[in-house]
C-alpha positions as CSV (number, residue, x, y, z in Angstrom):
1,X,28.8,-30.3,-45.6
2,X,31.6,-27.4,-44.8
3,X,33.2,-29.4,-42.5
4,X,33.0,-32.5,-44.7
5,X,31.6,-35.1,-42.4
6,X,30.2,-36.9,-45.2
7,X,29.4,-40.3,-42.9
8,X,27.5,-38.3,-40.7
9,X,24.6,-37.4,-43.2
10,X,22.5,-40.4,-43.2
11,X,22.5,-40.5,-39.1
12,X,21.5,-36.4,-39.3
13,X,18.9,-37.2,-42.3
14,X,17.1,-39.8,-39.4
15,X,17.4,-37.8,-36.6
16,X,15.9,-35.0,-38.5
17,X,12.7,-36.9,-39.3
18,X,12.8,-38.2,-35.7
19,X,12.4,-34.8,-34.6
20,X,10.1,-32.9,-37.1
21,X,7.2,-35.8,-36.4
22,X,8.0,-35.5,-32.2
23,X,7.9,-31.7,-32.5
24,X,5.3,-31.2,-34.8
25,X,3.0,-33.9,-34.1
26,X,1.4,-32.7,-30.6
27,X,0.5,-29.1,-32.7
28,X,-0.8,-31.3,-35.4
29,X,-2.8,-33.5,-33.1
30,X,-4.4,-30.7,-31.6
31,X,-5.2,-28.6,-34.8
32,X,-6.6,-31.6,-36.2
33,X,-8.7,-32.7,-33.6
34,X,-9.5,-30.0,-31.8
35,X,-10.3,-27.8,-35.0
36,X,-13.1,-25.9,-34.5
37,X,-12.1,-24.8,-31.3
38,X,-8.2,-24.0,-32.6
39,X,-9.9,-21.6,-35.6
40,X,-12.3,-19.6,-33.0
41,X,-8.6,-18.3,-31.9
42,X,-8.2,-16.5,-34.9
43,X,-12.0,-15.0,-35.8
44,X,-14.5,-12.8,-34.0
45,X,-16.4,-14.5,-30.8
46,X,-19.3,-16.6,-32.4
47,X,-17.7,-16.3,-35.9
48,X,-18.6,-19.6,-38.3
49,X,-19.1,-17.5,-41.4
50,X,-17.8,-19.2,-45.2
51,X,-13.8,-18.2,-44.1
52,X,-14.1,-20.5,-40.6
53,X,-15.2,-23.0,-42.9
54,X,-12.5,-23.3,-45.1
55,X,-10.0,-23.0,-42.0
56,X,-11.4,-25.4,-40.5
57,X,-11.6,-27.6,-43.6
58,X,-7.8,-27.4,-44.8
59,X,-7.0,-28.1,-40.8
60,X,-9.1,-31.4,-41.1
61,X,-8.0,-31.8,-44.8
62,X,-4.5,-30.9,-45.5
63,X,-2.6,-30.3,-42.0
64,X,-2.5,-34.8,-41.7
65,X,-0.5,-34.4,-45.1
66,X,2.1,-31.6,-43.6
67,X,4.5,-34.0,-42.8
68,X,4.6,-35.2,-46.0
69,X,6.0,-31.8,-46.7
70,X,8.5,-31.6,-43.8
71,X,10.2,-34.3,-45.2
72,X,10.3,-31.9,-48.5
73,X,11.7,-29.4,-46.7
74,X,14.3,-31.4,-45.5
75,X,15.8,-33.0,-48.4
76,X,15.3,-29.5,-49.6
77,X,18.0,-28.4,-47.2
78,X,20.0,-31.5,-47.4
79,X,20.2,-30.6,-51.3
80,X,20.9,-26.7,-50.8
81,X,23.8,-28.0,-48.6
82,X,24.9,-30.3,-51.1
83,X,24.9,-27.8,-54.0
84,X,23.1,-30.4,-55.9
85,X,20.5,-27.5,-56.9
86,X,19.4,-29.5,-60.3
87,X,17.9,-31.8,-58.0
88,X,16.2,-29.0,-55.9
89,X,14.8,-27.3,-58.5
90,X,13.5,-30.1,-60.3
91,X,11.7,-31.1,-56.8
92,X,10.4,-27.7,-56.5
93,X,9.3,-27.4,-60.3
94,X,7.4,-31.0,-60.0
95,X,5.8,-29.6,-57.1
96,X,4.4,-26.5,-58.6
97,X,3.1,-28.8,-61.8
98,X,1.7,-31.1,-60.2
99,X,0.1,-28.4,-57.7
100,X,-1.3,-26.5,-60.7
101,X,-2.3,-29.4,-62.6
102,X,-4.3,-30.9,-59.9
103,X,-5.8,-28.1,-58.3
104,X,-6.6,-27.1,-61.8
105,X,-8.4,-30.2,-62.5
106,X,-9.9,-30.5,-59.2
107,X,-11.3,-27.1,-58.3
108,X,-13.8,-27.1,-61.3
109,X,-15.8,-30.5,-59.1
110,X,-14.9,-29.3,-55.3
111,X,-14.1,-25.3,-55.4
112,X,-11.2,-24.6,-52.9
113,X,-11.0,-28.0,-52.1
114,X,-10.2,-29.0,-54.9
115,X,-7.1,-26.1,-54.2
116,X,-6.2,-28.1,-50.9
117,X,-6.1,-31.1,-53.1
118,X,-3.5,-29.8,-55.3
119,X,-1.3,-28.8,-52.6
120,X,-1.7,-32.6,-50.7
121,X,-0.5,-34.3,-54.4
122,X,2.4,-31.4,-54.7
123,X,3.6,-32.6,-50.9
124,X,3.3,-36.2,-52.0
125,X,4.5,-36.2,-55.0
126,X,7.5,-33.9,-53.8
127,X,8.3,-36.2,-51.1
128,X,8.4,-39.0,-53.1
129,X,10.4,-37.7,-55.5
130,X,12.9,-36.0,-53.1
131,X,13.3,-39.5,-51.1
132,X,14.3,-41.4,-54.0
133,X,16.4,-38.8,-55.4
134,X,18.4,-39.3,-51.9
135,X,18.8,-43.4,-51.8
136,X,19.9,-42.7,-55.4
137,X,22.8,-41.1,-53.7
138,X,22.9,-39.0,-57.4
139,X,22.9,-35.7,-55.4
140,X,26.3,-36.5,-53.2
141,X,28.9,-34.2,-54.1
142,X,32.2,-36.1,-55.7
143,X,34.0,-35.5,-51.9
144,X,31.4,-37.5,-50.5
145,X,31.0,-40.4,-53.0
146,X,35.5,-40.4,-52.8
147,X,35.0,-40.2,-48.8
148,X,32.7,-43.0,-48.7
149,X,35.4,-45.7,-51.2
150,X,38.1,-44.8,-49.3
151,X,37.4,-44.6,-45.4
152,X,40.7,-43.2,-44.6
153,X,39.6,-40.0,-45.9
């Protein structure tokens, strides 16, 4: 945004998403299919007490939804580079309600689940939010939205 190559943005916004599901999709592949033998990397030889359980659940559970909150992190950045910071913190603070609200509701049925569940609606709901804050185009600073009516610019 420095440099003010305003048309660029929605070419960099694809490429991004292009590139966090290619690089982060074979690690996600394998954590969520190969699972059990991706958590015996991080415990004792033999280890499959209650804490292997819940590793192994939120990499079954939650890590399919992690792109749901790469996408987050990008409009995050596209927003932070913007200096449209209303609209970031309103992302983050839906987030963390809907988070609480969820998990709180949740965890008194399913336990920690019910925690991971909370965090899969905060990603969801965050993306959604944060996508159609962009094709609103309400977070493009007044350079841009001038750039983009008069092409010369």
């Amino acid at each position: 945004m420095g440099s003010e190559k305003y048309r660029s943005i929605p070419k960099a916004v694809r490429t991004a998403l292009i590139q966090e599901i290619v690089f982060v999709s074979p690690a996600l592949f394998t954590c969520v299919f190969f699972t059990d033998s991706v958590t015996s990397l991080f415990f004792p030889s033999g280890d499959t007490g209650e804490a292997f359980g819940y590793v192994a659940a939120f990499s079954k559970l939650c890590l399919p939804f992690i792109l749901f909150n790469l996408v987050n992190n990008l409009f995050h950045s596209l927003f932070r580079g913007a200096n449209a910071l209303n609209f970031l913190v309103a992302s983050t603070a839906l987030g963390a309600a809907v988070r609480i609200a969820v998990s709180i509701i949740c965890i008194l049925k399913l336990g920690i689940y019910g925690l991971f569940i909370g965090w899969i609606a905060s990603w969801i709901i965050e993306c959604i939010f944060a996508v159609l804050v962009y094709i609103s185009k309400k977070w493009q600073p007044i350079k841009m939205q001038s750039a983009q009516k008069n092409p010369g610019i």
